[in-house]
N, C-alpha and C positions, 0 to 999 in steps of 0.2 A: 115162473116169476122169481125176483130176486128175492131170500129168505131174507126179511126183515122184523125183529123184535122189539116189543116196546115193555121196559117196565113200567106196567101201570097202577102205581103207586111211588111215595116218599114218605123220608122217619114223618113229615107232619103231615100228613094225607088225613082230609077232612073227618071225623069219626062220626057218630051217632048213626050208626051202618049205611052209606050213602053209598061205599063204593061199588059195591057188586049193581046197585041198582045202575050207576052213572055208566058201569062199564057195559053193562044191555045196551043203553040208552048209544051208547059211542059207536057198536061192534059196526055198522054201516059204514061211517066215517071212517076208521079205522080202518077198513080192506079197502074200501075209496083211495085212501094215501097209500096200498101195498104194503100195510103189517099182516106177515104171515102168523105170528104167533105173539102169542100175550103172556106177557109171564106177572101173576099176581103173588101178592102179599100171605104169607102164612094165613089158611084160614080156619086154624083151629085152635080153641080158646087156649088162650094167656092168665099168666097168674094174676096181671092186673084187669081182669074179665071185659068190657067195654071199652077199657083204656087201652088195650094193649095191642101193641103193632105187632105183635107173636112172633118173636125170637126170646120169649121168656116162655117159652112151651109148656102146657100143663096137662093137658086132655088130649090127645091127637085122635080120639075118636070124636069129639062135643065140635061138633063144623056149625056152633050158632044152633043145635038141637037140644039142647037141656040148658036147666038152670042151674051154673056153676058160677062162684067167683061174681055172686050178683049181678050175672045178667043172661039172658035168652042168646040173645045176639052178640057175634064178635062186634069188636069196631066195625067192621067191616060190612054187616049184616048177616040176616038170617040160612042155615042151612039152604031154605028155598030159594031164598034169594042169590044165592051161591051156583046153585045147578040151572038157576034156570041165565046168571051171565052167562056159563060158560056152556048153555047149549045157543043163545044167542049168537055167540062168538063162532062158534062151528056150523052156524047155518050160514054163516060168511064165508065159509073155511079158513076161519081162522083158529092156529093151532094154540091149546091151552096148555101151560107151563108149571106147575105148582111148586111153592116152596117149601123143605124138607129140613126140620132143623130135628136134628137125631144126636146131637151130639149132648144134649144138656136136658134136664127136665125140670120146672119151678114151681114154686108155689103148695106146696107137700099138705096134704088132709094132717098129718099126728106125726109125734113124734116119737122117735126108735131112740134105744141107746146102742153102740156099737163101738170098738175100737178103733183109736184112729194116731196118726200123729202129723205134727205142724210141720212142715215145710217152708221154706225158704221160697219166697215171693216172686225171686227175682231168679233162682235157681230152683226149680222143683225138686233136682234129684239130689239136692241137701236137703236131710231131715235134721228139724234144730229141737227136737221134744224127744223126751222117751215115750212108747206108747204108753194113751191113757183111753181112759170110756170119755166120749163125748156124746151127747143129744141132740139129735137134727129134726129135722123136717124131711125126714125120707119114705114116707110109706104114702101112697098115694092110693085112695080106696076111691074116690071117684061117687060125692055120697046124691050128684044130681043125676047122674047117669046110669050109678049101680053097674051090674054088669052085663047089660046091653052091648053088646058085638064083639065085648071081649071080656072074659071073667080074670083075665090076669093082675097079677095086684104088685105093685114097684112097691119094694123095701130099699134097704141098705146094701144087699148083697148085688141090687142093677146099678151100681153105683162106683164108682173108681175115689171119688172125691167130693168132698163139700164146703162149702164157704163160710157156711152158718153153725155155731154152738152154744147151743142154751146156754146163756148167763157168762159164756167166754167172750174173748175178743174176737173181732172179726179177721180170720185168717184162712188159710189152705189147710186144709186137713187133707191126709191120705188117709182114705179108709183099708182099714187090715182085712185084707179076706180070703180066701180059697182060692181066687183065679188070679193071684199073684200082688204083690205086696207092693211092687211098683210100676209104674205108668205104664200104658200103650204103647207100643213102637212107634216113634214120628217119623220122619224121613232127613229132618231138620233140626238141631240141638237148640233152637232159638229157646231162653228160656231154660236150659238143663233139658226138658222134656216140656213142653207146648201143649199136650195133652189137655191140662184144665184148663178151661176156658171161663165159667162163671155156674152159678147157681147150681144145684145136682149132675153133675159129671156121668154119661150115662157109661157101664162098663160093656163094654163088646163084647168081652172075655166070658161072657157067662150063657153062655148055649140058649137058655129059656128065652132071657132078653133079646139075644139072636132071633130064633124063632118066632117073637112078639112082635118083633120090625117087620121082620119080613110078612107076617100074616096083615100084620095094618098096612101094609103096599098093598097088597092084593085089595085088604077090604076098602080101603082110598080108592083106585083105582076102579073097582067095580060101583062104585056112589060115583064117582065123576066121570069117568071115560076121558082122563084127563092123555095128553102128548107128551110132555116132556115133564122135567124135576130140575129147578134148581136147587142144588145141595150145598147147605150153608154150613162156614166155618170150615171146610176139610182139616185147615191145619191144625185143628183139634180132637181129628178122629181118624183112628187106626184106616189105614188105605186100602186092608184086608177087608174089611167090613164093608167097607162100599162096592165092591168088586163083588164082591160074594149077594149083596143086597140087589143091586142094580142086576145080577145076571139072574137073580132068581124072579125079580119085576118083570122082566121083560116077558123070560118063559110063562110065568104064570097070565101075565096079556094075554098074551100073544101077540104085543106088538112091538113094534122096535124104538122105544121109548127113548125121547133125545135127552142127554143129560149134560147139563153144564154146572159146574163147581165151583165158588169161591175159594179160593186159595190164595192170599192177599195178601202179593209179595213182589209189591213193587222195587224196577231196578236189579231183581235176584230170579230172571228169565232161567237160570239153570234149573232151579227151584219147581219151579213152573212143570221143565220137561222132565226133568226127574219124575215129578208127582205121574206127570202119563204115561213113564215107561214103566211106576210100577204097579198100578192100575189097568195095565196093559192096552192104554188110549181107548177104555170104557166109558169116557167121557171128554165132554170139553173145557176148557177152563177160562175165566173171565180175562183179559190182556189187564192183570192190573200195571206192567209195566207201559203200557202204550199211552194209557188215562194221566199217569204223571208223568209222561212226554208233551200231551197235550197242556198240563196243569203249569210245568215247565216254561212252554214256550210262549204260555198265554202272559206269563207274568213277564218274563225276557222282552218280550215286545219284539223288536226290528235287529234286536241281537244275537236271536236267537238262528241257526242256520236250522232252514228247514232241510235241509236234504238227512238230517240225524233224525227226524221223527221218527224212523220205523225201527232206529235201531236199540237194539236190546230189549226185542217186543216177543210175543207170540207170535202175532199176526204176519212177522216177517219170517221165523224163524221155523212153525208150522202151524202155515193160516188153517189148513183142517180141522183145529181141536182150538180154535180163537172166535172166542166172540167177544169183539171191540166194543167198546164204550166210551164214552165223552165223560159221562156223571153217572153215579147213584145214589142210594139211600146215606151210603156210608163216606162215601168224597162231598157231599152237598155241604154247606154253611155249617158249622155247630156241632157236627158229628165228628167222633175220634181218630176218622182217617181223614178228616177236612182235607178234601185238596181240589177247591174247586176252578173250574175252568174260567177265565175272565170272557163276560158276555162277545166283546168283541172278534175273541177269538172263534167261540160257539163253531160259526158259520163255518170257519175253515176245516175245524176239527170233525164238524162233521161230514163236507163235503171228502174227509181223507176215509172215513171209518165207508161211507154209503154208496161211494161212487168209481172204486175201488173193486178187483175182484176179490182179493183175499181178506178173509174173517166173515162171521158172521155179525153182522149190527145189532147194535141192542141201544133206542132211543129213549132218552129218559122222561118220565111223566112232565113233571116243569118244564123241558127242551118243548114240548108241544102245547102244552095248555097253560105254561106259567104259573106258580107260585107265590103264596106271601104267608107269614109263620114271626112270632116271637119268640124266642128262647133264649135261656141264659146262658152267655158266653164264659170264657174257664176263668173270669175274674169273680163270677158271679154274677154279671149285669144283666138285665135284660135287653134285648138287640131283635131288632126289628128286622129280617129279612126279605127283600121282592128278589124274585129269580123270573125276570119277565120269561116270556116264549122267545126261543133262536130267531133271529133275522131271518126270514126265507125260508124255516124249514120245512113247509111243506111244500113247495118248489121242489128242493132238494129231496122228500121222498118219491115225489113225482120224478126224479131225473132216475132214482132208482129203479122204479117200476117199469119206465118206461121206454128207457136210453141206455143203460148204462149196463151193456153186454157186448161181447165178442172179445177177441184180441185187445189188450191194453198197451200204448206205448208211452212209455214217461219220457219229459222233457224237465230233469232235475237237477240242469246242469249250474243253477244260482239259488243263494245262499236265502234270499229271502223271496223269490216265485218260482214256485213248482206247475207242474203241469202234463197234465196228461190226455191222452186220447183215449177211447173206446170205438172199437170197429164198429159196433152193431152184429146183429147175426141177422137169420132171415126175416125175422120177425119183427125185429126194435132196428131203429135207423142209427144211433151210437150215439156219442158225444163227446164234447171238446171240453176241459175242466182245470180254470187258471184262476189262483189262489198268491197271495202275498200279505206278507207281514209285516210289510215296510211301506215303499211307497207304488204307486199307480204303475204298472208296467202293459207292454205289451210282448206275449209271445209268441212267437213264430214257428207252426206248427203244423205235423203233414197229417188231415183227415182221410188222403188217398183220394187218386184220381176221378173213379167213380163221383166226388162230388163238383170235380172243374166247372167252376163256371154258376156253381148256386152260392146261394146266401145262407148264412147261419146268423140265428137271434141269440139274444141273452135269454135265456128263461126267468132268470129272477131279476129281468127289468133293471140293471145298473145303468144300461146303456141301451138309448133308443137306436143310436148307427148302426148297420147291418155288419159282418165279415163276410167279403163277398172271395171263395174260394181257387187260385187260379190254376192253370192249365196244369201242373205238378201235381194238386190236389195239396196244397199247401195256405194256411192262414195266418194274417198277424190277429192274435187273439188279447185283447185288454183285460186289464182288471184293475177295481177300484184299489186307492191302497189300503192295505189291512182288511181285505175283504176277498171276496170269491165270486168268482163269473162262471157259470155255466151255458157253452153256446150246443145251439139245437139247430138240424139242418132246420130252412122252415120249410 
């Protein structure tokens, strides 16, 4: 079957711990539409403990098992609750993806004194301060959990940097220490050095902390039996570390655990292949150039030529180590990389990601079940968002599962309707896939002789008339305008 992912969650995903229950409750439906793998929400407590969507990382052993940060349970729900969706999911076979945020650590039990100096916000590697002693929130003792599964205790010295200084102003601090005085190696100057990202800056450079990570892979992975990791933020952590991290996860599985990276750098594809030649393609990374192709075109309307979609993506340039996206947490309404796709487009954007051979899919929660959320917008306002469900998409994951294999031939010879074939192999019978951004067209396209003389349907019901196939194995194929037709032999 075709690999197909879903993130199943967003920044406003319902809390009061629903989600691990809901996603039990889905894992049937879920392989019904052909999701091979789920990729969930950080599930281990947050410094805002019930609140927190956990990319403020605090406990990475507390999975909703102790009382931390007032509360039992993540947002999300309970440790139990935890193991028993994603043993749900795998009696599906569907594969579980967990999120891995190693770069940062918040919310600190007491506070250290240690040297440090101010940096430049906008340049990390200007220092604007001589060193002084500052006060943080860097020692993490862990006082609901103690030292259950892991007796290691995070100071100041697992630390590169921090945001926070008793009774100072809020700024960058470089912490002064033994495993070098200045940042991680990036791969990219964005920034002077990229390295800090927010809250406790975790150091790589210090062999125990090394050791520490890699031992909670193993003891994560022995509590969940989990498949894959996506790994949040790369561009804020040494590329050595992940390489070194991930080879040592696998061995100690023993399995060959799939890994996809954030690295969110849209428009700067060189960026992208850089990061996997020097990671040595140990993992995949998100197309965030392809997602503002779609974000692009959606806003362009009928001016935009589609025959550029692919270009300056992953996915065209090596779909092996691309997993495409339409939306996520961070491209949705109100969040800092806001770049969301206009509804209308939805359909097209993902009939390009699904029905397609190259990249791997990754369907967004709201794309399938719909959304609605208040937040306050960068004026300050409060701003009501709906992000209804895509037009058709589960048609269209149906066209994945079920159609959309063998030889591909494109017909992308006009500016606003593309179109393509799929052979079929022995198994799936193929299909026809014509999409426009403009107005209603029809295009003229060879299925191959094998089907002379039969009829091909619309799957997502645009059009009740048939395409009846002729003797060439040739068809004229329609499409609504601004919309997408997928034809099925019948």
């Amino acid at each position: 079957m075709n690999p197909t992912m879903i993130q199943f969650f967003h920044w406003y995903s319902e809390g009061d711990g629903k989600l691990w229950k809901e996603a039990e409750k889905q894992a049937e439906y879920l392989a019904k539409l052909g999701i091979t793998s789920v990729w969930f929400p950080p599930a281990y407590k947050g410094t805002n403990g019930g609140y927190s969507i956990g990319y403020d990382a605090y406990d990475l052993y507390d999975l909703g098992e102790f009382n931390q940060k007032g509360t039992i349970a993540t947002k999300y729900g309970t440790k139990d609750e935890y193991i028993k969706a994603i043993k749900a999911l795998k009696k599906q076979n569907i594969q579980v993806i967990v999120d891995i945020v190693l770069g940062h650590k918040a919310g600190g039990d007491e506070l250290e004194k240690f040297k440090a100096v101010k940096v430049d916000e906008d340049n990390r590697e200007k220092v604007i301060s001589d060193v002084i002693e500052i006060e943080s929130y860097t020692k993490f003792t862990f006082p609901g959990r103690g030292k259950k599964y892991s007796d290691f205790e995070w100071n100041f010295t697992c630390f590169s940097g921090v945001d926070y200084a008793e009774g100072m102003d809020s700024h960058i601090y470089k912490i002064q220490s033994e495993y070098g005085n200045d940042w991680e190696e990036m791969i990219h100057d964005e920034k002077g050095n990229y390295d800090y990202l927010m809250y406790n800056d975790i150091e790589h450079r210090n062999p125990f902390v090394r050791e520490e990570l890699n031992n909670w892979a193993k003891w994560y992975f022995d509590q969940t039996d989990f498949d894959g990791v996506r790994l949040d933020a790369l561009k804020h952590i040494s590329f050595d570390f992940y390489k070194e991290w991930l080879t040592l996860l696998r061995s100690n599985s023993g399995k060959n655990i799939f890994a996809v990276g954030e690295y969110w750098a849209p428009g700067y594809l060189h960026l992208l292949q850089k990061y996997i030649e020097v990671t040595e393609g140990c993992m995949s990374l998100f197309d965030s150039s392809l997602q503002n192709n779609f974000h692009n075109a959606s806003k362009e309307g009928g001016s935009y030529d589609l025959r550029r979609i692919f270009d300056g993506t992953l996915t065209q340039a090596d779909p092996l180590h691309s997993v495409s996206l339409v939306a996520n947490h961070d491209t949705q309404p109100l969040q800092d990389l806001e770049a969301p796709v206009d509804s209308w487009f939805k359909p097209i954007a993902y009939a390009l990601i699904l029905l397609r051979k190259d990249g791997y899919p990754c369907v967004f929660y709201p794309d399938l079940y719909g959304a609605h959320y208040i937040d306050k917008d960068r004026a300050g306002h409060d701003q009501e968002i709906f992000m209804p469900k895509v037009d058709g998409i589960e048609e269209l994951l149906k066209a994945r599962k079920e159609y959309a294999y063998g030889e591909q031939r494109d017909y992308f010879e006009d500016a606003n309707c593309l179109g393509w074939v799929r052979e079929g192999d022995d198994q799936h019978p193929g299909c026809a896939v014509v999409l426009s951004n403009k107005d209603a067209y029809n295009k003229p396209m060879e299925v191959g002789k094998k089907y002379a003389g039969k009829k091909f349907t619309d799957l997502l019901k645009r059009f009740k008339d048939k395409v009846t196939i002729d003797e060439n194995g040739w068809g004229n194929f329609p499409v609504p305008a601004g919309n997408v037709s997928v034809w099925i032999p019948e």
